[in-house]
Residue frames as qw, qx, qy, qz and C-alpha x, y, z in Angstrom:
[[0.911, 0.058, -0.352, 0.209, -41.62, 7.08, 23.40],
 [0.298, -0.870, 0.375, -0.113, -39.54, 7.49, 26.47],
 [0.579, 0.563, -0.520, 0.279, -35.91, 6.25, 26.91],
 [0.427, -0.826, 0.285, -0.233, -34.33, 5.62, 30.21],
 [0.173, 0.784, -0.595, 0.033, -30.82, 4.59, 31.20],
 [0.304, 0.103, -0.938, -0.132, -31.50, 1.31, 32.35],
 [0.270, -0.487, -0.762, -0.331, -34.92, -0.49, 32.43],
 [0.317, -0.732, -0.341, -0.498, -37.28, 1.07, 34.34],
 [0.449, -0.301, -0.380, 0.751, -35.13, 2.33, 37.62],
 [0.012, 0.901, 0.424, 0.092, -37.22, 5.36, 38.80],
 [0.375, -0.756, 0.110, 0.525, -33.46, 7.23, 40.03],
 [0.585, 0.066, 0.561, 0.582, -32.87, 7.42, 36.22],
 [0.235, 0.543, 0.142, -0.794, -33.78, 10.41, 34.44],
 [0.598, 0.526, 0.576, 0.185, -35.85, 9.36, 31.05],
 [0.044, 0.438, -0.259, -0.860, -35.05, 11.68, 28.14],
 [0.577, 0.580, 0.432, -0.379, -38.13, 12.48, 26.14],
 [0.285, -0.151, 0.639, 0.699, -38.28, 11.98, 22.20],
 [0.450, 0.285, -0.352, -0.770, -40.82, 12.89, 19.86],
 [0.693, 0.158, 0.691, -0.133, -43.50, 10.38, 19.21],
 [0.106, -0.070, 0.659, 0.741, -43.04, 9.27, 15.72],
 [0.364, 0.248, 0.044, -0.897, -46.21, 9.93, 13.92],
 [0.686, 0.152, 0.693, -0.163, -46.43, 6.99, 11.55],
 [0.643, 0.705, 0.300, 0.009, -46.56, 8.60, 8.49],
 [0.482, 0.776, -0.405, 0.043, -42.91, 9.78, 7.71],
 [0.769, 0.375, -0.389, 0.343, -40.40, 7.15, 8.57],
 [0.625, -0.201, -0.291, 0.696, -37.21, 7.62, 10.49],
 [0.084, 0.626, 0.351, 0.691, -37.58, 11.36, 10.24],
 [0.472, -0.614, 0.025, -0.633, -40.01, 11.67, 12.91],
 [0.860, -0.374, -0.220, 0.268, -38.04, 9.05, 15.57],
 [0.577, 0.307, -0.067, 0.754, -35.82, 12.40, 15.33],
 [0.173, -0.641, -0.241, 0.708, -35.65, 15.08, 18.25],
 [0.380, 0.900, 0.212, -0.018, -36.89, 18.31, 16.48],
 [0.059, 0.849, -0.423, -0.311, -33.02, 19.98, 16.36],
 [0.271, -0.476, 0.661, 0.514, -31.86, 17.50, 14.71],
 [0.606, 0.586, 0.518, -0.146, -34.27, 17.22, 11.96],
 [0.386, 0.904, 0.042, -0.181, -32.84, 20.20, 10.04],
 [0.486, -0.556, 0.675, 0.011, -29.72, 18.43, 10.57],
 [0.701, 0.314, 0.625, -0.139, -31.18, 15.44, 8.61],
 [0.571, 0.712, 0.397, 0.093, -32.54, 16.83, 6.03],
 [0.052, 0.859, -0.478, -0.179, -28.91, 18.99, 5.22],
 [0.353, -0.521, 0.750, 0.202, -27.22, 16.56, 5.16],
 [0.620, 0.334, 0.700, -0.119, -29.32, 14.75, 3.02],
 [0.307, 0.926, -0.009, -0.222, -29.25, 17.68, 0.56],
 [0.160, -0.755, 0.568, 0.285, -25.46, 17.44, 0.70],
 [0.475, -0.299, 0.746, 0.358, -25.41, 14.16, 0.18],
 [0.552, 0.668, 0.424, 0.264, -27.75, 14.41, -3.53],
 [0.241, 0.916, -0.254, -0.198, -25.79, 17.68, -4.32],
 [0.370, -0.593, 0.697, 0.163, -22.62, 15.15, -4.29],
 [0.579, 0.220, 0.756, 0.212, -23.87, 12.56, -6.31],
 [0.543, 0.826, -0.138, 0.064, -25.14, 15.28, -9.07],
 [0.112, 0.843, -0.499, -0.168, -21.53, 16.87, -8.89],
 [0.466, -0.127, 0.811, 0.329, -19.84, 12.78, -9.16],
 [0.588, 0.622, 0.496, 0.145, -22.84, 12.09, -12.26],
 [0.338, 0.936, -0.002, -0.099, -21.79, 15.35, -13.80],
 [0.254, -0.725, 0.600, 0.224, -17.85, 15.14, -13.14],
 [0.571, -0.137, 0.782, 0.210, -17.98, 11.44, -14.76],
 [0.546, 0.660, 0.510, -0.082, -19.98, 12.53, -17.61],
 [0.099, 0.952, -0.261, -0.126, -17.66, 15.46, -18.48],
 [0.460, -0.532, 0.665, 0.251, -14.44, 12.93, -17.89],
 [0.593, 0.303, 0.738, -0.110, -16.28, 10.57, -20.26],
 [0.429, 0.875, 0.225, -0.008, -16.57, 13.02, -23.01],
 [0.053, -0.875, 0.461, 0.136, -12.98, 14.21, -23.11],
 [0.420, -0.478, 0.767, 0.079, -11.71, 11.14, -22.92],
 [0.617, 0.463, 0.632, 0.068, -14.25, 9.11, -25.99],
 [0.511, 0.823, 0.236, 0.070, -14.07, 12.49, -28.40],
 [0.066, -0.956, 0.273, 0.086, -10.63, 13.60, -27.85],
 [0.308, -0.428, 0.850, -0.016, -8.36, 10.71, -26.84],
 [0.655, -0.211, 0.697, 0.202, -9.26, 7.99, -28.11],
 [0.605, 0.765, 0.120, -0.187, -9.80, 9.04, -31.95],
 [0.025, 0.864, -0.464, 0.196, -5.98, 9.79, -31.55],
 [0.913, -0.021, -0.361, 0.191, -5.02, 6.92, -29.86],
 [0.067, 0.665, -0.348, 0.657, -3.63, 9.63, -27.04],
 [0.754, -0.274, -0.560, 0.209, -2.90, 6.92, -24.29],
 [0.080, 0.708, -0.425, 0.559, -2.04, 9.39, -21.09],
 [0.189, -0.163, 0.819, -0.518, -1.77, 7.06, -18.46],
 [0.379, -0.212, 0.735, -0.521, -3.49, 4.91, -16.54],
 [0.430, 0.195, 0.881, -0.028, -6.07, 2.43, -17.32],
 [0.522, 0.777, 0.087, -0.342, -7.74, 4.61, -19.97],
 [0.104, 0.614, -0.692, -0.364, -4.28, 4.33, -21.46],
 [0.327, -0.143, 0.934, 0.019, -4.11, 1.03, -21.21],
 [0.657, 0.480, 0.557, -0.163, -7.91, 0.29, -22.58],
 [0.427, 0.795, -0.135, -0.409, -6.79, 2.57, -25.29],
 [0.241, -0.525, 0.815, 0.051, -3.78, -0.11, -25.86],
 [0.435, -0.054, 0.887, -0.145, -5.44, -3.03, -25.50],
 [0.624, 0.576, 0.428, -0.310, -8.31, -1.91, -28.03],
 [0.240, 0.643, -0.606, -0.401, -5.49, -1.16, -30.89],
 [0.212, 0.307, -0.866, -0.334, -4.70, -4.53, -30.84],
 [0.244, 0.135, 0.949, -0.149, -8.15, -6.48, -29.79],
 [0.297, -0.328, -0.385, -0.810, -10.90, -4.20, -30.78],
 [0.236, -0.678, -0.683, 0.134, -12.55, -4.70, -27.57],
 [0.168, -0.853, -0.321, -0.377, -14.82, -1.86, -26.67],
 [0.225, 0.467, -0.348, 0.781, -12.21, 0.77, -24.10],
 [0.548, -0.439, 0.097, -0.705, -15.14, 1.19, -21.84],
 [0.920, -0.291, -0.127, -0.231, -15.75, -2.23, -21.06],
 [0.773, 0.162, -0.445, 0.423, -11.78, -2.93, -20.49],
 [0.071, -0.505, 0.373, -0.775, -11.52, 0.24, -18.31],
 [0.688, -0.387, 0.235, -0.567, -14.23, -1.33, -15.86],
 [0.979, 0.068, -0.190, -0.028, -13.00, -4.63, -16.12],
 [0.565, 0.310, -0.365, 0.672, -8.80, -3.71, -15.43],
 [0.083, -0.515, 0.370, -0.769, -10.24, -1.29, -12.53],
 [0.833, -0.446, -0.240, -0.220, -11.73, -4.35, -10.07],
 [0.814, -0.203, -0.448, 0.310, -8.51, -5.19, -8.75],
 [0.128, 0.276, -0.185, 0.935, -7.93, -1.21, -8.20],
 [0.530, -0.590, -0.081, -0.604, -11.10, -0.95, -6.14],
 [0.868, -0.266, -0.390, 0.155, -10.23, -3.90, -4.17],
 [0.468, 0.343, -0.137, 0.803, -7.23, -1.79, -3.50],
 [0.002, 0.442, -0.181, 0.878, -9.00, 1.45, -2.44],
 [0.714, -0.551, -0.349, -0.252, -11.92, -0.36, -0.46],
 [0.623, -0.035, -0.336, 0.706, -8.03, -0.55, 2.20],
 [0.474, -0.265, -0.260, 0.798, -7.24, 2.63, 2.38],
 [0.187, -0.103, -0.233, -0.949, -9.89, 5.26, 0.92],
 [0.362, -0.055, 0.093, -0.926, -13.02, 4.56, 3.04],
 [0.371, 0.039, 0.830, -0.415, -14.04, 1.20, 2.81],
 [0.338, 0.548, 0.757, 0.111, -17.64, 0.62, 1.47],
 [0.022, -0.827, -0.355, 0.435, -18.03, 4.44, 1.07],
 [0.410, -0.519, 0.649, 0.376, -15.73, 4.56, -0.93],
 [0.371, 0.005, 0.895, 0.246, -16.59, 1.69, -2.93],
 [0.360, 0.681, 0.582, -0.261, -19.72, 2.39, -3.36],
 [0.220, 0.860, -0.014, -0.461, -19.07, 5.93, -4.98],
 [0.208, -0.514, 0.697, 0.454, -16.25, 4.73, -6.87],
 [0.267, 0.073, 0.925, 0.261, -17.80, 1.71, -8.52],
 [0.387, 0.733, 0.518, -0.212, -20.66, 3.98, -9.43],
 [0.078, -0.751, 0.181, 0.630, -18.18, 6.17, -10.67],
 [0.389, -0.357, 0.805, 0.271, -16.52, 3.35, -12.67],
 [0.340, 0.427, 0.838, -0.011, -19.84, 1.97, -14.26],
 [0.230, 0.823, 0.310, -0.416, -20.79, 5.14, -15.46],
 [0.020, 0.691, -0.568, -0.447, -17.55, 6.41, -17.12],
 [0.389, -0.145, 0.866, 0.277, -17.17, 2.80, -18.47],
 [0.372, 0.568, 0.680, -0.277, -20.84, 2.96, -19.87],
 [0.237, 0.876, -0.045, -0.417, -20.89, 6.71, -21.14],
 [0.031, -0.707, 0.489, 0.510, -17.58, 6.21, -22.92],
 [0.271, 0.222, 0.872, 0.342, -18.79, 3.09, -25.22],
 [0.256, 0.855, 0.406, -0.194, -22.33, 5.02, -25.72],
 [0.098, 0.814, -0.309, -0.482, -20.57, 8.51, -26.64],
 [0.218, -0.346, 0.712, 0.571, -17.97, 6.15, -28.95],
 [0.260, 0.426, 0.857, 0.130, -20.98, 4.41, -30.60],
 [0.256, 0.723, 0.626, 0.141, -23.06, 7.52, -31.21],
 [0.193, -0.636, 0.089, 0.742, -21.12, 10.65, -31.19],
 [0.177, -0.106, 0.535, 0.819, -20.61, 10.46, -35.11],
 [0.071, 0.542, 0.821, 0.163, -24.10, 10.16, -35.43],
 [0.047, 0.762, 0.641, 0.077, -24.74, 13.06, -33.70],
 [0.006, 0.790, -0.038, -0.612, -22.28, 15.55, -34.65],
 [0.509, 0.806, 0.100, -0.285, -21.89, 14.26, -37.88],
 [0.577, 0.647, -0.397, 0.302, -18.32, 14.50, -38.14],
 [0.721, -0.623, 0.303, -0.014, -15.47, 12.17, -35.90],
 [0.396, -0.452, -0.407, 0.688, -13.36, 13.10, -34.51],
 [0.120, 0.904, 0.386, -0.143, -14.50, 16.51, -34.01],
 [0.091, 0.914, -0.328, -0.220, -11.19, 18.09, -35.11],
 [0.927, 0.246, -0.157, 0.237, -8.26, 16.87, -37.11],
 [0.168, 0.743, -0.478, 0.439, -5.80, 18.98, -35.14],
 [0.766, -0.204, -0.606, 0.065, -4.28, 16.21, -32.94],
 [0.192, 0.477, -0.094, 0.853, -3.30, 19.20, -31.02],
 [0.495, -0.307, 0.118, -0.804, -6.26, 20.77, -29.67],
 [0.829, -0.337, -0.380, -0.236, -7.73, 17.11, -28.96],
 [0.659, 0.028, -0.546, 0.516, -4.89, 16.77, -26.99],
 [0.002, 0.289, -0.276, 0.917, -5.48, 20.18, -25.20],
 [0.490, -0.286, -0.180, -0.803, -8.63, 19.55, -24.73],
 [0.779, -0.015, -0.627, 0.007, -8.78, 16.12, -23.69],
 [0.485, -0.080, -0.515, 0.703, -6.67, 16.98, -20.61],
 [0.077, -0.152, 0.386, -0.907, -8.65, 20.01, -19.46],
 [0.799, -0.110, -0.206, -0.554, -12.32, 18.65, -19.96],
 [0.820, -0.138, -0.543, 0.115, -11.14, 15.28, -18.39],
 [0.411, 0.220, -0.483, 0.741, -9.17, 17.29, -15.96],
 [0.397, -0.229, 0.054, -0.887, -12.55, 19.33, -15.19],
 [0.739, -0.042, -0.478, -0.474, -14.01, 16.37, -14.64],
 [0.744, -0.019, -0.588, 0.316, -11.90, 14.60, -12.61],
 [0.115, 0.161, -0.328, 0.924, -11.80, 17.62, -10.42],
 [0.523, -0.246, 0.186, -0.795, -15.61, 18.03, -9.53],
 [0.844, -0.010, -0.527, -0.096, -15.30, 13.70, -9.26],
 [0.594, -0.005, -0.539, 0.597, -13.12, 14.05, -6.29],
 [0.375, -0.256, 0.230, -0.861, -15.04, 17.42, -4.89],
 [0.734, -0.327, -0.178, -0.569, -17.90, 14.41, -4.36],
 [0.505, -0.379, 0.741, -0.228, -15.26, 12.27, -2.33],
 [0.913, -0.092, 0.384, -0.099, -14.64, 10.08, -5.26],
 [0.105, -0.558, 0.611, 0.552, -12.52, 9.31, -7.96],
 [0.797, 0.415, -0.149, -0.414, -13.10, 7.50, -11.50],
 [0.990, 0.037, 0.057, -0.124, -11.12, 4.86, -10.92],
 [0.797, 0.455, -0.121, 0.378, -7.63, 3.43, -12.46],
 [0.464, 0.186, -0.356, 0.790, -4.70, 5.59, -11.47],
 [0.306, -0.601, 0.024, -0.738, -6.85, 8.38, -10.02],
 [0.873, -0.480, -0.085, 0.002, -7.41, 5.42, -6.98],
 [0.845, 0.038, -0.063, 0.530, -3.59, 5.05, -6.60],
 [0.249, 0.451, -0.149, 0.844, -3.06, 9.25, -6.67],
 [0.523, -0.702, -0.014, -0.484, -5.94, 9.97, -4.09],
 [0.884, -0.365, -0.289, 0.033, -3.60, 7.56, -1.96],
 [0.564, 0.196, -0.116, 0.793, -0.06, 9.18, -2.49],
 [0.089, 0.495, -0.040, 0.863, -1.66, 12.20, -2.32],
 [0.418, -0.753, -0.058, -0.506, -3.17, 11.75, 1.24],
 [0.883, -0.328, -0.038, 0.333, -0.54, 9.63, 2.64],
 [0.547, -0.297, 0.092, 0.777, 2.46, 12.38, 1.89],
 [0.186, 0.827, -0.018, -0.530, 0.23, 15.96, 0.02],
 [0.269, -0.040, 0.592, 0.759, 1.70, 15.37, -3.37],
 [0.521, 0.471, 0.066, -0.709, -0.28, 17.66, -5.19],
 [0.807, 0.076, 0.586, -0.010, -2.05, 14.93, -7.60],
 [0.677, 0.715, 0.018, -0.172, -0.85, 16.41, -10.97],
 [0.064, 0.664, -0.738, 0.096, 2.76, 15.48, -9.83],
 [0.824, 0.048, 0.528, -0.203, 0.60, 12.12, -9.11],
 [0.826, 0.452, 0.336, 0.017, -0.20, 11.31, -12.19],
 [0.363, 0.777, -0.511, 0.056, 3.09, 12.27, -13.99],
 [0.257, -0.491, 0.825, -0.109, 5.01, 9.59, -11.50],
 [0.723, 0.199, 0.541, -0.381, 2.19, 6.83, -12.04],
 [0.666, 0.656, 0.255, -0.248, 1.57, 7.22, -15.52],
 [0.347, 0.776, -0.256, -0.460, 4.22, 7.77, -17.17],
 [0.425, -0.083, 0.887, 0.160, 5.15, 3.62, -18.21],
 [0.465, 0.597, 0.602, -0.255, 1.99, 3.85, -19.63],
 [0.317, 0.888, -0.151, -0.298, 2.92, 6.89, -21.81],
 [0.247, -0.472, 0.733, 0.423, 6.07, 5.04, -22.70],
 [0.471, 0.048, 0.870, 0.140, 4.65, 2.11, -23.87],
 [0.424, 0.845, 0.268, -0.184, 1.72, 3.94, -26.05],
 [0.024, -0.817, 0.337, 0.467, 4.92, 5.80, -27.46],
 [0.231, -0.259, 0.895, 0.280, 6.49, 2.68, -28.64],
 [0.432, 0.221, 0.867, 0.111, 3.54, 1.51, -30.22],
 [0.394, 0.760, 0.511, -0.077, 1.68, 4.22, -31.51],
 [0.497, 0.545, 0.097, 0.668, 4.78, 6.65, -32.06],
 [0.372, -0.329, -0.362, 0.789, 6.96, 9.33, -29.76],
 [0.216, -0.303, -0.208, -0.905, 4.72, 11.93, -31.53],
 [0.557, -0.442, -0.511, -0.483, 1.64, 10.74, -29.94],
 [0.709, -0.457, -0.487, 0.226, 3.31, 10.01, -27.11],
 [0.209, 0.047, -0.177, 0.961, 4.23, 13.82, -26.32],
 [0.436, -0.349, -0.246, -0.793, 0.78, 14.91, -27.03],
 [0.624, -0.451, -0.635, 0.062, 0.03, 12.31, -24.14],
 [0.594, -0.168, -0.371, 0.694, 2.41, 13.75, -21.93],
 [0.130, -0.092, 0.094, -0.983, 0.64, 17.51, -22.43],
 [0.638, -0.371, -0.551, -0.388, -3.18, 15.49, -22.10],
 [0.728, -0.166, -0.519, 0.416, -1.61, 14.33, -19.16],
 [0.238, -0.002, -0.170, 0.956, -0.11, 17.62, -17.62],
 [0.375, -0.319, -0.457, -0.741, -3.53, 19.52, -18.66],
 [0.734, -0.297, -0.545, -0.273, -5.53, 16.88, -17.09],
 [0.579, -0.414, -0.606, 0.355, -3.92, 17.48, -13.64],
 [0.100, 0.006, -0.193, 0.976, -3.53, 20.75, -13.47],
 [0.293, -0.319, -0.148, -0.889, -7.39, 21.30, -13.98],
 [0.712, -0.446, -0.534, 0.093, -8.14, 18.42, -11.47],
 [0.460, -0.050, -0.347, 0.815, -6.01, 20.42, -9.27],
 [0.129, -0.124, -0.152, -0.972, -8.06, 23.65, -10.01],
 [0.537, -0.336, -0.300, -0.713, -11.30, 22.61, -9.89],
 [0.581, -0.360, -0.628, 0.372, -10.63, 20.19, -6.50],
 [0.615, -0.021, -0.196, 0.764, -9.11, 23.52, -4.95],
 [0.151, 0.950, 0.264, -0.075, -10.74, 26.41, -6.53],
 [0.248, 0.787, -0.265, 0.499, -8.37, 30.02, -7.64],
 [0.670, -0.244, -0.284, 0.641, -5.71, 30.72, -5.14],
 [0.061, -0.853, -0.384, -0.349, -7.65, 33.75, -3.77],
 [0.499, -0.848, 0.063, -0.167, -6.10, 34.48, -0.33],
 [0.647, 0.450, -0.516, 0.334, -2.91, 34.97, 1.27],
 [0.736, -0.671, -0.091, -0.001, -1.25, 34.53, 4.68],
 [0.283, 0.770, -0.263, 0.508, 1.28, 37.02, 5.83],
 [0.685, -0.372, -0.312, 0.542, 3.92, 36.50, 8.56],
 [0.153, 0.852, -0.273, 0.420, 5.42, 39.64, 9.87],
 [0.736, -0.375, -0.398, 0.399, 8.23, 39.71, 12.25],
 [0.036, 0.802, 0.003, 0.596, 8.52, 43.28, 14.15],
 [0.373, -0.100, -0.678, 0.626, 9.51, 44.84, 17.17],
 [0.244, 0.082, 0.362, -0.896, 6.29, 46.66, 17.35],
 [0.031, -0.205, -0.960, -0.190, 3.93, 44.45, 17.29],
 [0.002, 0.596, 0.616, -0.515, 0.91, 46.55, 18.79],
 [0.052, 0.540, -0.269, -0.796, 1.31, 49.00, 15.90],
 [0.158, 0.276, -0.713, -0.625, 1.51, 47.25, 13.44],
 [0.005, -0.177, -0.871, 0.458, -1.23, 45.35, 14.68],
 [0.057, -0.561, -0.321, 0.761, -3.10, 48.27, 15.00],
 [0.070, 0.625, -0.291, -0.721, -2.36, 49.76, 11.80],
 [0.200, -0.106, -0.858, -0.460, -2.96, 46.38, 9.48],
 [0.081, 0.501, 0.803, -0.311, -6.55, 46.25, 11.33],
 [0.392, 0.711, 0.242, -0.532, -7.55, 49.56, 10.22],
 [0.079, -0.369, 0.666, 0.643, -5.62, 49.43, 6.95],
 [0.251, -0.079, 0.963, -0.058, -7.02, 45.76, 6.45],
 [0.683, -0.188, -0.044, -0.705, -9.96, 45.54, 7.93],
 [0.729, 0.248, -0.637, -0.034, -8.47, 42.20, 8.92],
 [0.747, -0.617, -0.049, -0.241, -7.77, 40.09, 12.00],
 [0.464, 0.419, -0.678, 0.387, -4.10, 39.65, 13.55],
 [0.867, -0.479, 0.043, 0.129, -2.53, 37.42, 15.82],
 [0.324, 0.693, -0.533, 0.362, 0.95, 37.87, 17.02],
 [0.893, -0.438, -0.008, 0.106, 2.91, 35.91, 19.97],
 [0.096, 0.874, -0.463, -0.110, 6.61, 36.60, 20.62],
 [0.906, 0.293, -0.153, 0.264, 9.23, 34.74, 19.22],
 [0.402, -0.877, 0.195, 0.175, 13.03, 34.51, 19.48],
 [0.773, 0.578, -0.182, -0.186, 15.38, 34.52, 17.10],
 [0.959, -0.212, -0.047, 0.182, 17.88, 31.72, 16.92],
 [0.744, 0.326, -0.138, 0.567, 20.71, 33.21, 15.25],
 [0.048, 0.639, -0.166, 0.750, 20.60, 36.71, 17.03],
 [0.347, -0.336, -0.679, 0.552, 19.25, 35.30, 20.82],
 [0.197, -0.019, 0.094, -0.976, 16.32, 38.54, 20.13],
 [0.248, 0.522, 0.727, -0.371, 13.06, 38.77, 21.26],
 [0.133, 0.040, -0.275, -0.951, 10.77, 39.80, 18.75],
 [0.576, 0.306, 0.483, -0.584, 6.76, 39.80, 18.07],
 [0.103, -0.058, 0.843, 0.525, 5.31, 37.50, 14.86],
 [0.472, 0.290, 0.371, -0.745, 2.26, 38.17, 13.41],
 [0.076, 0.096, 0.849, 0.514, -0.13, 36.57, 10.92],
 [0.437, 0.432, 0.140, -0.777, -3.07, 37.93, 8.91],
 [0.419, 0.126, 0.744, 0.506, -4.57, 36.35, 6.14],
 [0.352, 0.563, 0.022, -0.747, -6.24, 38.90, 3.47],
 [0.794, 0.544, 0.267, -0.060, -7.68, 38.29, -0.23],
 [0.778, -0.012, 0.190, 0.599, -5.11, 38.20, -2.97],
 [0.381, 0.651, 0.129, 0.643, -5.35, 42.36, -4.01],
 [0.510, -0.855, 0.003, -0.089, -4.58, 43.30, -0.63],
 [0.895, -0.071, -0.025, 0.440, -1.20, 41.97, -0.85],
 [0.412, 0.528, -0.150, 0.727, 0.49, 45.76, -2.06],
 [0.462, -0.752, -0.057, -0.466, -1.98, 47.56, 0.92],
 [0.907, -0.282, -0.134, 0.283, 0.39, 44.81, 3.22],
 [0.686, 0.382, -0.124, 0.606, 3.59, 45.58, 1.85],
 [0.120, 0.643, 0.009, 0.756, 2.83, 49.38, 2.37],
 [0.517, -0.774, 0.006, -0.366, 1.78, 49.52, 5.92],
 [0.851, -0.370, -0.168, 0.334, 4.16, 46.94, 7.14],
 [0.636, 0.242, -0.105, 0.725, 7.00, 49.32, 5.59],
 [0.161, -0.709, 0.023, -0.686, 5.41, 52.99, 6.78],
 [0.732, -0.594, -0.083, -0.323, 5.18, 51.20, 10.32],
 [0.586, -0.664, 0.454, 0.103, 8.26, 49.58, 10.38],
 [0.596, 0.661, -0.402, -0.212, 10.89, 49.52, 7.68],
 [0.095, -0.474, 0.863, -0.145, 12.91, 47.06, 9.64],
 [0.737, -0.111, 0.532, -0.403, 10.15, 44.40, 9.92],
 [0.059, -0.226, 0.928, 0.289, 10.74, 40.87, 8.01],
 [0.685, 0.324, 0.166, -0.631, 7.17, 39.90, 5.67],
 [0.039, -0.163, 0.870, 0.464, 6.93, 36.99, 4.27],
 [0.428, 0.324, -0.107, -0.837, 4.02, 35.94, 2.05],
 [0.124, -0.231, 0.905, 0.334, 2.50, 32.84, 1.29],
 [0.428, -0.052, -0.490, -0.758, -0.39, 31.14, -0.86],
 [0.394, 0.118, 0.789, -0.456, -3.51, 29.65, 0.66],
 [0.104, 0.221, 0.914, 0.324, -6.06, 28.24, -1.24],
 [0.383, -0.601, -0.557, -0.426, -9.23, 28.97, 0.91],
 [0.283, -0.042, -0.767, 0.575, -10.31, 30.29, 4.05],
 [0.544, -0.482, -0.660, -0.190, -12.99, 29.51, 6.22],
 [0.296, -0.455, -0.453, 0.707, -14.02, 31.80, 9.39],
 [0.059, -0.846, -0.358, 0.392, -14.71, 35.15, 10.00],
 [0.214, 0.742, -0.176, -0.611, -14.55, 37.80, 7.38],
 [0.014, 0.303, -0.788, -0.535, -14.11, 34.81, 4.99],
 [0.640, -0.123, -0.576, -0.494, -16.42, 32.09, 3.61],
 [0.755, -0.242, 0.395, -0.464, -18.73, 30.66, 6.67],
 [0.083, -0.268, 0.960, 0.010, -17.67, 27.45, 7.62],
 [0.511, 0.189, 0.792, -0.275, -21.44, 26.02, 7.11],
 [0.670, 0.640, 0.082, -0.368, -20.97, 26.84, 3.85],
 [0.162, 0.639, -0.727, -0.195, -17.92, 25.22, 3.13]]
């Protein structure tokens, strides 16, 4: 099949495509480099959907064998279903997916649209599903529910197993609904880190549970809660492996020099001037892993005891001597 730039003008140059074969689709209407292209991305996108099915399945389970045995409202619309079923006896699952339509409507705005949606409302349907199933047959099939009487540990648990969840739900570019739509917004419209999310959101929610079910229960929310973002946080994020070191020196080629072999690392430096003193000086920046930090310390000082180091945390990093960027 040939192309050309408009209809058949012979001063056009035609750009040649594969002929499609017939016998695989769209595929083969694909130039040959960008086949492998394709069929990544494809890959990516079914590794995402496991890691959403698995993240909602995991959220689902924390939240049916932990929380609601307890009546351990932490926020958001789980809270709420957990409410609403005290005093109706509908089914949690089916109120969550029902109370979270006008919250999609919501993110379909400002989180992607149909793409979004899509993932979300699969998210929604699942979690809603799983967490009536699980309530319905858990006792069946461990026997004994809840699985602990220490309202404690359900509480501990709850929050990191939902938290773990919610964390590898948002690694697939979605969320599980309810508040979690409402933090992914805060938290890309101004970086709140989302476990300071869901403490601002949520925490009516906890009130009200307090008042009804008792301020005991309604602490143990408040640590279900906590929990439950910090390991979303973690498992969105990964460890805080690596660090990224300023120096400011007047020998900047040395030191330079000297953190490279030290290192084994790459530096940039550029000169600066300082406001308060009207000097020139040289600023560098390195990032290394996090047990390199003393090997830092020491060279900056043997090279120059005068030089100003400051130290901060990075999550990840992507490039050269770190994790390849076509694996990230």
């Amino acid at each position: 099949m040939t192309f050309s730039g408009s209809g058949n003008s012979p001063s056009t140059p035609a750009i040649a495509v594969a002929e499609p074969s017939g016998q695989n689709g769209l595929q083969d209407n694909l130039p040959q480099p960008v086949k492998p292209q394709f069929q990544r991305r494809a890959w990516q996108e079914v590794q995402r959907f496991i890691t959403l099915i698995l993240g909602v399945l995991l959220a689902a389970l924390g939240y049916s064998l932990f929380q609601v045995p307890y009546h351990i409202a932490a926020g958001g619309v789980g809270g709420l279903s957990i409410i609403i079923n005290h005093f109706t006896g509908w089914p949690v699952g089916t109120m969550y997916l029902v109370m979270n339509i006008p919250l999609l409507i919501l993110g379909y705005f400002f989180l992607g649209r149909w793409a979004f949606v899509f993932r979300t409302i699969v998210s929604v349907i699942i979690f809603s599903t799983a967490t009536d199933l699980f309530i319905a047959y858990l006792p069946g099939w461990l026997g004994s529910y809840p699985l602990t009487d220490d309202i404690l540990l359900s509480a501990i648990y709850s929050g990191l197993i939902g938290g773990i969840g919610g964390g590898l739900v948002y690694r697939s570019g979605s969320t599980i609904g309810g508040t979690g739509i409402i933090g992914r917004i805060i938290q890309q419209k101004t970086g709140v880190p989302l476990s300071q999310v869901y403490l601002y959101t949520d925490t009516v929610i906890v009130l009200t549970a307090g008042a009804i079910f008792g301020w005991e229960i309604a602490l143990y929310a408040l640590l279900t809660l906590f929990l439950n973002g910090l390991a979303s946080d973690y498992t969105l994020e990964g460890p805080s492996s690596v660090r990224t070191a300023t120096i400011i020196t007047n020998q900047p080629e040395v030191m330079a020099r000297a953190l490279m072999l030290g290192l084994g690392r790459g530096i940039s430096h550029w000169p600066i001037t300082g406001s308060y003193t009207g000097e020139t000086h040289a600023m560098l920046i390195c990032t290394i892993y996090r047990p390199q930090v003393n090997d830092l310390k020491r060279i900056a000082g043997e090279v120059d005891p005068q030089a100003f180091v400051t130290i901060g945390i990075a999550h990840q990093a992507f490039g050269a001597g770190f994790i390849p960027l076509k694996h990230s």
